[in-house]
C-alpha positions in Angstrom: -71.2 23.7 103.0 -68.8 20.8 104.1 -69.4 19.3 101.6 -69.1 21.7 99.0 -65.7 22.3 100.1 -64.6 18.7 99.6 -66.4 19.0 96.6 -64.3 21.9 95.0 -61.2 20.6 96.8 -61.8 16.9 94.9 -62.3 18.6 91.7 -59.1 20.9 92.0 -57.0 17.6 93.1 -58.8 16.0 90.3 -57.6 18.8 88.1 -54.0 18.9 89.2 -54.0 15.3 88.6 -55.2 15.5 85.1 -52.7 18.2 84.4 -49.7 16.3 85.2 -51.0 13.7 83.1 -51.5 15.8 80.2 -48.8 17.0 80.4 -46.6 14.1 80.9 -48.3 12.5 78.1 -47.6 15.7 76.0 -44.0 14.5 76.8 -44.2 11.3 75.6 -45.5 12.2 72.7 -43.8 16.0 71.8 -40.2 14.4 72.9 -38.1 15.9 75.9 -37.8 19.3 73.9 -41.0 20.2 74.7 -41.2 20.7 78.3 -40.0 19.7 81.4 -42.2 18.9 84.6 -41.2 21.0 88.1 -40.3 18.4 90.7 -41.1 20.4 93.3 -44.5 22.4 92.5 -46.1 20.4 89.9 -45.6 23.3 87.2 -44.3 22.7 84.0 -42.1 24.7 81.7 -40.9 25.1 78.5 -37.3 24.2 77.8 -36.4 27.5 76.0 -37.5 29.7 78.8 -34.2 29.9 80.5 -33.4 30.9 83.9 -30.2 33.1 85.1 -27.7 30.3 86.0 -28.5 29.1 82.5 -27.7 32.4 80.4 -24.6 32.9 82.6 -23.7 29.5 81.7 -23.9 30.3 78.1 -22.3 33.3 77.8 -19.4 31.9 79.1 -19.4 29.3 77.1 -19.5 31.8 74.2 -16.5 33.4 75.9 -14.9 30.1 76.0 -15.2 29.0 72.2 -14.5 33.1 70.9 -11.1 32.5 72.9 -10.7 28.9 71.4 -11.6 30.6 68.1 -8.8 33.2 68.3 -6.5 31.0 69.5 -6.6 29.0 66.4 -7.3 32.0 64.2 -3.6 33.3 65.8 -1.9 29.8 65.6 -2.9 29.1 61.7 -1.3 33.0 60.9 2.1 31.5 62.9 1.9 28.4 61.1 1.6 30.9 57.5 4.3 33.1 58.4 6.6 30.3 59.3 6.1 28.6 56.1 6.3 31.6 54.0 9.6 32.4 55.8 11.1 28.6 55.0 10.1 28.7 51.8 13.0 28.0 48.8 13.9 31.6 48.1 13.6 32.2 51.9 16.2 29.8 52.3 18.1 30.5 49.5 18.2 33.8 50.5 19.1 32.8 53.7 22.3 30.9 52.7 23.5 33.4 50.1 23.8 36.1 53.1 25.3 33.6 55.4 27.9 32.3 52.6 28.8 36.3 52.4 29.5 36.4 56.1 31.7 33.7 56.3 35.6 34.9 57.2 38.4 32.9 55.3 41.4 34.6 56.6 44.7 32.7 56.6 48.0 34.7 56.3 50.7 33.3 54.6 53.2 31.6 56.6 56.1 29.7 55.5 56.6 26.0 56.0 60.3 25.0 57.2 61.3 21.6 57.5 62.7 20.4 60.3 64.1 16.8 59.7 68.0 16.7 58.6 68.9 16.1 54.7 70.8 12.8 54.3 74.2 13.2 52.0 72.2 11.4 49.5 69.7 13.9 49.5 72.4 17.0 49.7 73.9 15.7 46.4 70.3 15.5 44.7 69.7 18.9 45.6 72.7 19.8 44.3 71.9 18.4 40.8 68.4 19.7 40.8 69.6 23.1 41.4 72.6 22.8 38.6 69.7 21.5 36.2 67.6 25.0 37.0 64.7 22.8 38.9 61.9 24.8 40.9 59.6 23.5 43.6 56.1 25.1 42.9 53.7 24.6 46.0 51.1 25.8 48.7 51.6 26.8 52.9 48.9 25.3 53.3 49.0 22.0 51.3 50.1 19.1 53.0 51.9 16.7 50.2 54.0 20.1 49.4 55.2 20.0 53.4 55.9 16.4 53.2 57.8 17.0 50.1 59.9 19.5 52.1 60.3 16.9 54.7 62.0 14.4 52.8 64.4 17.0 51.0 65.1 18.0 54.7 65.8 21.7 55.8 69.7 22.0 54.3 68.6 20.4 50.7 65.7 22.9 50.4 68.2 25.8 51.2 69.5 24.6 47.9 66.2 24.2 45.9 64.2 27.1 44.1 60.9 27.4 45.9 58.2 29.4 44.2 55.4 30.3 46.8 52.0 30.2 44.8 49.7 31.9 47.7 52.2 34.6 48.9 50.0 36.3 50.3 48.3 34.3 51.7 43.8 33.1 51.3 41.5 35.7 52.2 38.0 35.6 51.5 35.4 38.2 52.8 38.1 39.6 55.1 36.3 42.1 57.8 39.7 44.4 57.2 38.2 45.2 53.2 41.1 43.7 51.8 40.2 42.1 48.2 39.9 38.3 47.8 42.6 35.7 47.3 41.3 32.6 46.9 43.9 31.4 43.5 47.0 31.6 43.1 49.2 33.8 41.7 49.5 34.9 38.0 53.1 33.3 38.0 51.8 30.2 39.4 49.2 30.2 36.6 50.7 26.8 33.9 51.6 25.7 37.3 48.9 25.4 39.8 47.1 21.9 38.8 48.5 20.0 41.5 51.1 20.6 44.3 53.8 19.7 44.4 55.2 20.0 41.5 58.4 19.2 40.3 59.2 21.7 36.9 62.9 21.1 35.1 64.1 22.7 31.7 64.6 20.1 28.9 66.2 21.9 26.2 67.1 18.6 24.3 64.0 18.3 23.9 62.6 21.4 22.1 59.3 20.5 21.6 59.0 20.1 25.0 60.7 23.1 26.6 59.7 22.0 30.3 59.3 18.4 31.8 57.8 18.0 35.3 55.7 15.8 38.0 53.1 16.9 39.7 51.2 15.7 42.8 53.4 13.3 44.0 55.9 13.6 46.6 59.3 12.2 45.1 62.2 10.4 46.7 65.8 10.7 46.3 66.0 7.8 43.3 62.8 9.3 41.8 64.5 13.1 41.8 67.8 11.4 40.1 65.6 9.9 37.2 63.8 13.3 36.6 67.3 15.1 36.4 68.6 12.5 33.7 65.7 13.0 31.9 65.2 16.5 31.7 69.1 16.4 30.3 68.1 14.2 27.7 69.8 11.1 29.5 68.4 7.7 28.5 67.2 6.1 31.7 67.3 2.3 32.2 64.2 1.3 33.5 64.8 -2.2 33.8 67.7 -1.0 36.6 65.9 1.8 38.0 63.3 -0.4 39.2 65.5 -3.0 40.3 67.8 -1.0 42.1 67.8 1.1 45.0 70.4 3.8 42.8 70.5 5.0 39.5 74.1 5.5 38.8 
């Protein structure tokens, strides 16, 4: 009976033994992603029967990558919706209504020299105003202020000024009032370029008016426009060698 016992118990070893082998050889030759041997009770099973740890695992993972995949899904429908907003007519848009926001507000306000007038420059004022000269300028433009400067403030008490933004530049003003942005209708022949000297030249018929503009003229430069506009031959020879034209 002993022996029938260690018998049966050598043939089951023997068969446990053979079944490892068999199945490790089934390995060997099927690849890993057949089946995996059991460490600890000799059993073997197949990879795709999966254990609890291992579905948990999974369907986290699947958590994981649907989050990932709305993430991007959201992200790529920013990146759309900023590029549709920067597109050209976006932008053009865009800079029409800020142009129309913009405020250009400035109120007219008079410039008045404050430097002294020389005699010199007393008696050229004199003969501009006996010759019917007029001073056409802008508040705001700096050349015309210089200009003003060097007449000084008693001269220009003496010279006709003619204001070309009275009322001043406005330009989507939040009070409604309309635009001003050119000059006035009476400033219209005259509104090239500031200053602008403007004499009458009636020896001279076919050309009523003689002028400079843009430049801001000295005492010996003033002198050579009055003789001029009054048909006076000016020597040029001594008006540039001289500091007076007599």
């Amino acid at each position: 009976m002993s022996g029938a016992i260690a018998s049966t118990t050598t043939s089951a070893s023997f068969f446990a033994t053979t079944t490892r082998k068999v199945h490790r050889s089934t390995t060997s030759k099927r690849g890993s992603s057949s089946c995996v041997v059991s460490s600890s009770s000799e059993e073997f099973s197949p990879i795709g029967e999966k254990d609890d740890d291992d579905v948990n695992n999974n369907n986290n993972n699947n958590n994981v990558s649907s989050s990932r995949r709305a993430a991007i899904v959201s992200g790529f429908s920013a990146v759309l919706a900023v590029s549709a907003s920067t597109s050209p007519a976006a932008f053009a848009a865009d800079k029409d209504e800020e142009k129309k926001k913009k405020v250009v507000a400035v109120p007219y306000t008079p410039y008045v020299p404050q430097s002294e007038s020389s005699e010199e420059m007393l008696e050229v004022a004199k003969q501009l105003k006996d010759a019917g000269a007029r001073l056409y300028g802008a508040f705001w433009c700096e050349n015309c202020n210089k200009q003003k400067e060097t007449l000084g403030k008693e001269a220009m008490e003496m010279i006709e000024y003619v204001e070309c933004f009275p009322d001043g530049v406005y330009q989507n003003a939040p009070d409604g009032r309309a635009d001003v942005t050119k000059p006035a209708e009476f400033c219209g022949p005259y509104s090239e370029s500031w200053p602008m000297w403007v004499l009458p030249s009636p020896s001279t018929p076919e050309t009523p008016e003689i002028g400079v503009q843009g430049k801001v003229l000295k005492a010996k430069e003033l002198k050579k426009l009055v003789k001029e506009a009054g048909g006076e031959k000016v020597d040029l020879v001594k008006y540039f060698t001289t500091l007076e034209v007599k």
